[in-house]
N, C-alpha and C positions, 0 to 999 in steps of 0.2 A: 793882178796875178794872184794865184791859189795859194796860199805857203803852205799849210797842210799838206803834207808829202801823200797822203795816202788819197786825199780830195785829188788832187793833183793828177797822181798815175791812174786814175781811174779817167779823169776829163780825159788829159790828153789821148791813154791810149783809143777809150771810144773816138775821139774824132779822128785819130789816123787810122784806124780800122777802119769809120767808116766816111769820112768826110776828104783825108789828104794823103797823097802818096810819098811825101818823105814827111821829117821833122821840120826841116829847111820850110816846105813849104807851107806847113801850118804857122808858123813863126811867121814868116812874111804875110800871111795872110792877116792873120790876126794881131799882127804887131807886137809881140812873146817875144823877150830876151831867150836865145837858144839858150847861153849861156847859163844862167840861172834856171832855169828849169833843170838840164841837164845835172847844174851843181845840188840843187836841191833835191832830186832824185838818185844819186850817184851818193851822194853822204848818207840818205838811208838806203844802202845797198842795192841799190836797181841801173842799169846801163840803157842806152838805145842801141838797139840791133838793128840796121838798117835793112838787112835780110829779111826779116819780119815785118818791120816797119810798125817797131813795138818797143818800149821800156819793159826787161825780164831781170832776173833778180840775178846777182854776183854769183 
């Protein structure tokens, strides 16, 4: 897994743009703690909008 917050929101959001249609699903795909990602983006300021289907900033 990425810890680099910024490496991180850039992987993930390009592959749920263009690879998966929720978080749930990339996580199960690729075997990703939601958890931790979620924690490790949310501590530097960023959420998952599942509307978007995108981590955006607080």
């Amino acid at each position: 897994m990425i810890k680099d917050p910024n490496i991180l929101l850039s992987v993930i959001n390009t592959k749920l743009r263009d690879q998966y249609f929720s978080l749930d699903e990339l996580c199960d795909d690729l075997d990703y703690s939601k958890e931790e990602i979620v924690e490790i983006l949310s501590n530097n300021g960023f959420f998952y909008d599942s509307n978007k289907n995108q981590f955006i900033q607080k």
